[in-house]
C-alpha positions in Angstrom: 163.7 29.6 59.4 164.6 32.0 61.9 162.3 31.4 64.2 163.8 27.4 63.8 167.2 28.5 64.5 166.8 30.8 67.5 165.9 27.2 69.6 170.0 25.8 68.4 172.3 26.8 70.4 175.6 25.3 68.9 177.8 24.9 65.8 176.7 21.5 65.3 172.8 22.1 66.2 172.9 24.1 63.2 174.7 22.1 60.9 172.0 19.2 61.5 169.2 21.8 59.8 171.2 22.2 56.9 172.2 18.2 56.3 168.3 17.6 56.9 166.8 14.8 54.1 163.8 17.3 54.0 166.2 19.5 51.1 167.0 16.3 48.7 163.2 15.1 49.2 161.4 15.7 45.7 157.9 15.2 46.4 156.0 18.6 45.3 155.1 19.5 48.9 158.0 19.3 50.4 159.9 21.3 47.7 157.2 23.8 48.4 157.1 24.1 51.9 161.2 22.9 53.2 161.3 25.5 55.4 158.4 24.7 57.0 158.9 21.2 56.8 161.9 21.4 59.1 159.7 24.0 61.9 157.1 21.8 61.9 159.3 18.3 62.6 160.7 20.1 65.6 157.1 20.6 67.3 155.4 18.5 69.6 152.6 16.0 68.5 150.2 17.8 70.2 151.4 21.4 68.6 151.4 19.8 65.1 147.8 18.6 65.6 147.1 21.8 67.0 148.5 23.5 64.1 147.0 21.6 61.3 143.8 22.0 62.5 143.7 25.8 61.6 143.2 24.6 57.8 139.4 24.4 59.2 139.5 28.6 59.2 139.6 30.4 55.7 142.2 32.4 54.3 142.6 35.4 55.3 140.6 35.3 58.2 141.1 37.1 61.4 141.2 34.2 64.3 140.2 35.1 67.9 142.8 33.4 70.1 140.2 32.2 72.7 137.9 30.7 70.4 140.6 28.7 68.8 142.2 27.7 71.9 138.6 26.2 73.2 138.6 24.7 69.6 141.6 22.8 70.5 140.6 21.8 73.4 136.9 20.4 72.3 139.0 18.2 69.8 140.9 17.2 72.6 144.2 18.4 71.6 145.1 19.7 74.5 147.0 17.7 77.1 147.7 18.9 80.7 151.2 18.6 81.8 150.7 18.1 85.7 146.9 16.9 87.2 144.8 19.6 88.1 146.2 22.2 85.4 143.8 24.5 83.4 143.4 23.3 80.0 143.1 27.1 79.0 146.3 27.6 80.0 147.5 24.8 78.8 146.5 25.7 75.5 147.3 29.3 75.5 151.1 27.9 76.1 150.5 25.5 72.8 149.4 29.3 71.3 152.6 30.7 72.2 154.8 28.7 71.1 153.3 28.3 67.6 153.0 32.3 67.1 157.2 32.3 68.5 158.0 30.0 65.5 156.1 32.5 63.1 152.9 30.2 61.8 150.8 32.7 63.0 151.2 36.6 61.8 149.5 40.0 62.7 149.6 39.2 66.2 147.0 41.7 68.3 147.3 41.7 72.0 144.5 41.8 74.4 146.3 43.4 77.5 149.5 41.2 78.0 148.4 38.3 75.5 147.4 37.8 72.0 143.9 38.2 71.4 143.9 37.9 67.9 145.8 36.6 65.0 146.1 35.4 61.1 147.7 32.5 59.1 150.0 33.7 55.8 148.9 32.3 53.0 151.3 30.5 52.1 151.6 28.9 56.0 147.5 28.5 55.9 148.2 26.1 52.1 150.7 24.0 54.5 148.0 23.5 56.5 145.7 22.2 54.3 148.3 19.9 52.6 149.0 18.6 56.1 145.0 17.7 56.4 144.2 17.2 53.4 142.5 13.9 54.1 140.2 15.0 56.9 139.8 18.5 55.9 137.0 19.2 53.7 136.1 22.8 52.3 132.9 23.7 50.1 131.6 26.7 49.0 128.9 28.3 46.8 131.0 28.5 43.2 132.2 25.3 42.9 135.6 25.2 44.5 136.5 22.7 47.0 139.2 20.8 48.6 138.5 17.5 48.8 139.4 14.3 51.2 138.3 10.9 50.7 136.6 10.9 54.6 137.1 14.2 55.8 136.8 15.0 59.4 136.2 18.2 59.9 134.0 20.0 57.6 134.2 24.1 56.9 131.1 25.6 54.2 131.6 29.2 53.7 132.1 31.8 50.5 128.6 33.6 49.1 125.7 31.7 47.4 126.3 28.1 49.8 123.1 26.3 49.1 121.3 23.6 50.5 122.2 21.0 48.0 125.7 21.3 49.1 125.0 19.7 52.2 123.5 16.3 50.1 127.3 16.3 48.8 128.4 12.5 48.6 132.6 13.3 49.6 131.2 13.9 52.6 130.2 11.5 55.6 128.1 13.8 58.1 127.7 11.3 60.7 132.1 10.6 60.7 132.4 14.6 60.9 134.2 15.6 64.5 133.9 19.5 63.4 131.0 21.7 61.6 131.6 25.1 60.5 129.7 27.5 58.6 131.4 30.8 57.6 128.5 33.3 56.1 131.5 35.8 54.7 129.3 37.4 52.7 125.8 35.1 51.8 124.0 33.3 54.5 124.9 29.2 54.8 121.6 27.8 55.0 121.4 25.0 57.3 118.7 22.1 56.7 116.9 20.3 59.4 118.2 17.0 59.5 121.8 18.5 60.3 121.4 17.9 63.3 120.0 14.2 63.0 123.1 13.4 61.4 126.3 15.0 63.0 126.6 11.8 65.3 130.2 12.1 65.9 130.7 16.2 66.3 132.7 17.8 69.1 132.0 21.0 67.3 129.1 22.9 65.9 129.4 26.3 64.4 126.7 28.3 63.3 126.8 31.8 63.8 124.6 33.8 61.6 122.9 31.3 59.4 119.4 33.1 60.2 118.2 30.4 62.5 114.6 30.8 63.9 114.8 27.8 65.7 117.0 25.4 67.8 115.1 22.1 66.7 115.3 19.6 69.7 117.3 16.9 67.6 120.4 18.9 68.7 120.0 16.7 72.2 121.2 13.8 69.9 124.7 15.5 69.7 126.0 13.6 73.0 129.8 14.1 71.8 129.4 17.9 71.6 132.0 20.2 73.3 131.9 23.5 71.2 128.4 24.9 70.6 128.7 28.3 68.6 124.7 29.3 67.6 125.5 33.4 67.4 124.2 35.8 65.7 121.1 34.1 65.1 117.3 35.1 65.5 115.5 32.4 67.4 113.3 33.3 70.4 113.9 30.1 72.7 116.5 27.4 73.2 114.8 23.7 73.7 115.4 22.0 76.7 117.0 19.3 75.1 120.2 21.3 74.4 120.6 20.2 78.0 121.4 16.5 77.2 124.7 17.6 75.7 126.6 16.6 79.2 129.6 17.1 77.6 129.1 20.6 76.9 132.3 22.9 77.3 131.4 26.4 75.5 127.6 27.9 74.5 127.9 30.9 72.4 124.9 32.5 72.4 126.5 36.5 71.6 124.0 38.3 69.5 121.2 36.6 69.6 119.1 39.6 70.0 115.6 38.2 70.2 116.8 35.2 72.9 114.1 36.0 75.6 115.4 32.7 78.3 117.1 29.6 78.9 116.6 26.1 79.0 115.5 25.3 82.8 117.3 22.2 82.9 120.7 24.6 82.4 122.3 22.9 85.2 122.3 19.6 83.5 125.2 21.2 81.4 127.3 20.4 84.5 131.0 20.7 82.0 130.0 24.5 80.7 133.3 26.5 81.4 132.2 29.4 78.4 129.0 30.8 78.4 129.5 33.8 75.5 126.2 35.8 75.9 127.6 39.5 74.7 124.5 41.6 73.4 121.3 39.0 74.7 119.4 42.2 75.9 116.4 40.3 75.9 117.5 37.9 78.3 116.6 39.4 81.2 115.9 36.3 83.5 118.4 33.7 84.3 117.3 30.4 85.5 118.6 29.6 89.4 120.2 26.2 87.7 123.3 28.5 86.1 124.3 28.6 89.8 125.2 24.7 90.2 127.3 25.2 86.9 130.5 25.6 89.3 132.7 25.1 86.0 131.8 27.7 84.7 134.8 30.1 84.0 133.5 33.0 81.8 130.3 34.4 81.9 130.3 37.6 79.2 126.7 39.3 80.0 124.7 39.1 83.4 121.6 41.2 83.8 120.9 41.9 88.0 117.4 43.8 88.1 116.9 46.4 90.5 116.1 45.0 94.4 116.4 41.5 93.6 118.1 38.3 94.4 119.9 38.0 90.6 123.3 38.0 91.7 123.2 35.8 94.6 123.0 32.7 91.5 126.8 33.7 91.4 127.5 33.1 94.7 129.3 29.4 94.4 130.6 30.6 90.9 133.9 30.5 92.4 136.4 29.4 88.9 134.9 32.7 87.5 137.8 34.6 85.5 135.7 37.1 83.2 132.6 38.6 84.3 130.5 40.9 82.7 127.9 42.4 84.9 124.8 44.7 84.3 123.3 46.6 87.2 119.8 48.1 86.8 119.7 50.2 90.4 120.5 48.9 93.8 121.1 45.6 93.8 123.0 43.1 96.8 126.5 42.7 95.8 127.1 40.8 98.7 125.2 37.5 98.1 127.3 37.3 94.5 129.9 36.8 97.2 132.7 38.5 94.7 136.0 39.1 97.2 135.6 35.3 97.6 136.4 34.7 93.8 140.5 35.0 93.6 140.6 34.0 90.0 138.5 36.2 88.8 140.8 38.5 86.4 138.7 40.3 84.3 135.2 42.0 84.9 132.8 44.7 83.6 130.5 46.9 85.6 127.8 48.3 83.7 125.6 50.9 85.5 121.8 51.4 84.1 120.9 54.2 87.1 118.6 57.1 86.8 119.7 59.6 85.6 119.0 62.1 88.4 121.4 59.5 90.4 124.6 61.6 91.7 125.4 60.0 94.3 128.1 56.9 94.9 125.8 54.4 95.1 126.3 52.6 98.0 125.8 48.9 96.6 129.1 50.1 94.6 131.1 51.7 97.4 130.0 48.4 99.9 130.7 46.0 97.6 134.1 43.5 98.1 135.4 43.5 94.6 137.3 39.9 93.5 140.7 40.2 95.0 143.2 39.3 92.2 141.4 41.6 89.5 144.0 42.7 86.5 141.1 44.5 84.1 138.4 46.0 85.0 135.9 48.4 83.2 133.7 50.9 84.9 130.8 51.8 82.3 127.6 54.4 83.7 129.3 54.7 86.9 126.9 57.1 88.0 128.5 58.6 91.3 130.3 61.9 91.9 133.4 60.0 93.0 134.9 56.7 92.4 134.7 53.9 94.6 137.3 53.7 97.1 138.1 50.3 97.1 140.1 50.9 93.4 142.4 52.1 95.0 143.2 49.5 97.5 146.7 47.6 97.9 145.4 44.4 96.1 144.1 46.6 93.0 146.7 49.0 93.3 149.5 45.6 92.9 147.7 43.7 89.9 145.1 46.1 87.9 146.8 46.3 84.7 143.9 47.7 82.9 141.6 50.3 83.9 138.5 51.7 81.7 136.4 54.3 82.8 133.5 55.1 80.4 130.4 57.5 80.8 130.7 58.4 83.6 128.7 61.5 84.1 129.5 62.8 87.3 133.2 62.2 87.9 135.1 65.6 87.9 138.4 64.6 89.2 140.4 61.6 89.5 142.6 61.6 92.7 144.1 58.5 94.1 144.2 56.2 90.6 147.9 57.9 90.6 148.3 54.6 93.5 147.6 51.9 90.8 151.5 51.3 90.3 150.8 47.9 87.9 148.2 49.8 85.8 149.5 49.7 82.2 146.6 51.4 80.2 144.0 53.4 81.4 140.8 54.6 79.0 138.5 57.9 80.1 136.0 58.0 78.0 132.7 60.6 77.6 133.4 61.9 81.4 131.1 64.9 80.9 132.2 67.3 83.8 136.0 66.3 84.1 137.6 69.3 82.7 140.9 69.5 84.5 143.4 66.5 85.6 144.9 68.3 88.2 148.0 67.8 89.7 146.4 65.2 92.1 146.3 62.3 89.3 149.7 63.1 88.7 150.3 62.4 92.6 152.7 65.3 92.4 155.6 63.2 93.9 159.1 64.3 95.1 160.7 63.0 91.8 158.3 64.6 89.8 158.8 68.1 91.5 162.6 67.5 91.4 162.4 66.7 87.3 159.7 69.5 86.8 161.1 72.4 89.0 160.3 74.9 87.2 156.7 73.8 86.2 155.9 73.2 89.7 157.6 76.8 91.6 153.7 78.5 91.7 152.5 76.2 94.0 152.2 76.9 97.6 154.4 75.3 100.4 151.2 73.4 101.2 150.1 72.3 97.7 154.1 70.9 97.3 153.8 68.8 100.4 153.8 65.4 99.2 155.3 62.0 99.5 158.7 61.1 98.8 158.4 57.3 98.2 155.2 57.6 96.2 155.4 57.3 91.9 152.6 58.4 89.8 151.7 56.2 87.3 155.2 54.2 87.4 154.0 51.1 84.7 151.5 53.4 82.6 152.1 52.8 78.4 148.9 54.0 77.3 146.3 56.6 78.0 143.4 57.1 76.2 141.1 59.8 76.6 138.3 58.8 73.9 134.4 60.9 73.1 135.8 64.1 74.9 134.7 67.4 73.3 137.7 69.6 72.0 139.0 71.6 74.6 137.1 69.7 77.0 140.7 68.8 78.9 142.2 71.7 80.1 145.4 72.9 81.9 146.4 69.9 84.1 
């Protein structure tokens, strides 16, 4: 109700809420829900079907914020308010306001937006009433939550078996969204699921203990959302490449996933490409680099001496990257300082370990421009690259992480990263001491810290007077350090 009333600004605005009908109506569900009746009146259409559609998640559930805004957008929820505008934005505005008028609670942030997020109970059985004849639920002991022709379809609780799939509420081939939630038991999926989801816009299956991708999933043409994590099959087949339509492939823990389908660049709508923890796919077909959609790409493997990244050259609506180095490799034909929104990548370093060096495919290479996280992880040099601390990083990093890093003792310069807002050293084995050169030892500083600062020489206290250490920084992390392994800075 609060949330409701901080959008009226006057006497009478107010008076309106409390002369609404939705008080004197009687039916059941309103008299449970008022309150909630009157918030959700006020929203869009577009925010109440994006709203109603979270009855599709469990109770209780933790929701990623990304994977629900691509949810929104595969059902095609999500309108664009001007041509040209990013329908991930788009949505992540829908998000916002939703979460200001309190339907969604423990809000996590990722940075400076909410990553995660969960529905009250009470909110999440508002929900369902509100779809309660397209949403269909069934689990393993006999509870469900019926509709006459459901539309989207969510199997999940312990013990689901096969026979539940033969269930005759449900019209598999009307179905517009799949989901199987293994909370506990494994959903075990029959073969001719796939032969009969006609209609789907979205399949999820993460970790339902597939050993194979049968090729009837080429008959899906209407598919948007493909979610097949966590599973153990070896190969994809090709004909995953007929889905044209094909928005997000989530492929994250698949462990044993050794390639993919040649024909990749068929996929020619693939923004999302989630790939997190597909060690085993070590060799990336040259067709990923025609996918000029594409918008995330969450695991890329470049092998020592080879021409691996230069498939990322016309990448250019890139905004999260996460790389994997295996030695020297030729940062320039990935032509990175050409992608400006890019926001968001990983460097992993697999060097060996006698490598102490900066290595100079590192220190040469023209980072993306308009970067606001970045993680450094294995950096194996003695010093950090000197391009972090450039104007354009030092302006709009917001988000630094510096993990295992072996050889870095000191950290001089990342004082100039005025927009940086966290900053995470973790396992730095030989960085013992700060030192008054990450605090940048400014004028203000000495004038605040006097007395601290009266052992230093007339030399060491020669330092900028314009320049602030640090001037944005909320949170520093030092994480795996050995006690006592920071000393007197």
């Amino acid at each position: 109700m609060g949330s409701l009333l901080r959008f009226k600004d006057t006497v009478q605005q107010w008076q309106n809420v409390l002369d609404s009908e939705i008080w004197q109506l009687e039916e059941a569900a309103v008299e449970l829900f008022p309150h909630l009746y009157l918030s959700y009146n006020e929203l869009s259409p577009e925010l109440k079907r994006c709203f109603s559609y979270c009855a599709v998640w469990p109770k209780d559930c933790v929701i990623n914020v990304e994977d629900l805004i691509r949810l929104w957008i595969a059902q095609g929820y999500v309108r664009p308010g001007r041509r040209g505008e990013r329908l991930e934005l788009v949505g992540r505005e829908y998000f916002n306001n939703l979460a200001m008028r309190s339907f969604f609670q423990n809000l996590g942030k990722y940075g400076h937006e909410y990553g995660e997020c969960k529905m009250h109970d009470i909110v999440h059985d508002f929900a369902q009433f509100l779809t309660k004849n397209e949403c269909h639920t069934l689990d393993g002991i006999g509870r469900n939550s019926s509709s006459e022709r459901p539309r989207h379809l969510t199997i999940w609780e312990e013990g689901t078996e096969e026979e539940m799939f033969s269930s005759p509420v449900v019209d598999f081939g009307r179905l517009r969204s799949f989901f199987a939630f293994g909370r506990i038991g494994r959903v075990i999926v029959p073969q001719n699921l796939f032969c009969s989801l006609k209609c789907a816009r979205t399949l999820a299956l993460s970790g339902c203990g597939l050993a194979e991708i049968p090729t009837e999933i080429g008959r899906l043409i209407h598919l948007r959302h493909l979610d097949l994590s966590d599973n153990p099959f070896i190969t994809m087949p090709e004909a995953i490449c007929d889905l044209y339509y094909l928005e997000t492939l989530n492929i994250s823990f698949c462990g044993k996933l050794s390639c993919l389908p040649e024909r990749i660049d068929d996929l020619v709508h693939l923004r999302h490409l989630q790939n997190v923890a597909t060690d085993e796919l070590r060799q990336i077909p040259q067709g990923l680099g025609k996918l000029t959609s594409l918008c995330s790409l969450t695991q890329f493997i470049a092998r020592c001496n080879s021409d691996d990244l230069a498939i990322l050259k016309d990448l250019n609506q890139l905004e999260i990257l996460n790389l994997e180095i295996e030695g020297e490799v030729d940062f320039g034909s990935a032509e990175l300082g050409k992608k400006v929104n890019m926001r968001d990548m990983s460097l992993l370093s697999r060097f060996e370990a006698h490598f102490i060096e900066t290595p100079s495919c590192i220190e040469t290479m023209e980072p993306p421009p308009n970067l606001e996280k970045l993680e450094l992880d294995g950096y194996p040099g003695a010093q950090l690259p000197s391009w972090l601390v450039t104007k354009s990083h030092a302006d709009n990093l917001t988000r630094l992480v510096i993990a295992r890093a072996r050889n870095i003792s000191s950290l001089p310069a990342l004082w100039k990263l005025s927009s940086l807002e966290v900053l995470v050293l973790e396992e730095a084995e030989k960085l013992e001491c700060l030192g008054k050169e990450f605090f940048g030892v400014t004028k203000a500083l000495h004038e605040n810290s006097r007395d601290a600062l009266d052992t230093l020489s007339d030399s060491e206290s020669s330092f900028s007077a314009e320049a602030v250490a640090f001037p944005n920084l909320r949170k520093l992390y030092f994480r795996r350090f050995k006690i006592g392994q920071i000393g007197k800075t």
